[in-house]
Phi, psi and omega in degrees: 000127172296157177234145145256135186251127163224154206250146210189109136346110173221141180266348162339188139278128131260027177311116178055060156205160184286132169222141173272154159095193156058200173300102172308147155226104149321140191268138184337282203312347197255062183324146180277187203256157190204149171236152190286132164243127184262132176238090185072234188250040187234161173221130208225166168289130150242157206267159175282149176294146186241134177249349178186138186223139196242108173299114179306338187263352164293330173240015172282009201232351160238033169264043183290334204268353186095352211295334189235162172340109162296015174176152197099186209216150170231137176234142169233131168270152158199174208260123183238348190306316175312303177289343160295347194080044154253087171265024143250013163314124189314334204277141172232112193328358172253004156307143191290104159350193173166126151264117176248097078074115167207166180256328198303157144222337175252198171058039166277154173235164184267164174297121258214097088279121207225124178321148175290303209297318177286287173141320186318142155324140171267335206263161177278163197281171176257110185274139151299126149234140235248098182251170187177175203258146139319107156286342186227111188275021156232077190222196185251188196094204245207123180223167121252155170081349177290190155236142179294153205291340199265213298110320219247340172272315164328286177337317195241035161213057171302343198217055128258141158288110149321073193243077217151047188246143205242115185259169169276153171201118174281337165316317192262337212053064184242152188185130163255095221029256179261346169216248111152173145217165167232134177244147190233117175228162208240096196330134165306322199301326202274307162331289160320354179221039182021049187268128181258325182302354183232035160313129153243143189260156170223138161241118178241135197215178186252000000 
């Protein structure tokens, strides 16, 4: 069964609840994730865009087939920062995402990152999210567990899970050239042994 996710302006605190946007809040033991960028003859860390983190036990009462962890927290990064309108980010969408796994949820704190020049947070405010079952698990918007919306994507992932697709919202100024979506999939195989590390991204755009 698919979940749909929608999002919400909250002035709340969301600290150790599931949020698009804000702050990972990372476990001590737990790097936030990052990929080598070769530059001239140098080679640098740059950190992945983090879009989102999801409490297991929030979306385990519509998670009927069992596919994904009932407890414990999922976070996902990807390198996406272009499509927020940073057009010199370095990160380039066929770089590899990253999902990450922990059973903690509590005593998390958010992640501590910041521009040099400014001092200002890199991360965007933290919107709440609202889950809920997918009448159609191939439609846009924000899912888990669906199928993807292209064909052409389907295709080149038969033997993946879907557990991610990440739509445009002008709200955010997120777009993907002119149309587009990103998906974050998973081997089934790996799934089943509740494995996260060989997460791949797709981006498909007009």
């Amino acid at each position: 069964m698919a979940i749909k996710l929608l999002t919400q302006p909250s002035a709340k605190p969301l600290i150790g609840k599931s949020h698009w946007w804000g702050a990972p809040d990372l476990p001590d033991d737990v790097p936030y994730p990052t990929v080598d960028v070769h530059e001239d003859s140098e080679v640098y860390a740059e950190p992945l865009t983090f879009i989102c983190q999801i409490r297991c036990d929030e979306i385990a009462p519509f998670d009927t087939a069992h596919l994904l962890p009932h407890e414990g927290m999922l976070w996902f990064f990807a390198p996406l920062d272009y499509f927020l309108g940073d057009r010199d980010s370095p990160l380039d969408y066929h770089m590899p995402p990253k999902v990450i796994y922990s059973r903690r949820t509590e005593n998390l704190k958010p992640y501590d990152l910041h521009w040099e020049d400014t001092g200002e947070s890199v991360f965007r405010p933290a919107e709440k999210i609202v889950f809920t079952v997918a009448e159609d698990p191939c439609s846009d918007g924000i899912m888990m567990l669906g199928t993807p919306y292209q064909e052409e994507v389907s295709s080149l992932h038969e033997r993946d899970v879907c557990l991610l697709q990440v739509d445009e919202d002008d709200r955010w100024g997120l777009r993907f050239y002119d149309c587009g979506m990103y998906y974050f999939f998973v081997p089934a195989r790996d799934l089943c042994r509740m494995k996260f590390d060989n997460a791949s991204g797709e981006l498909f755009y007009y």
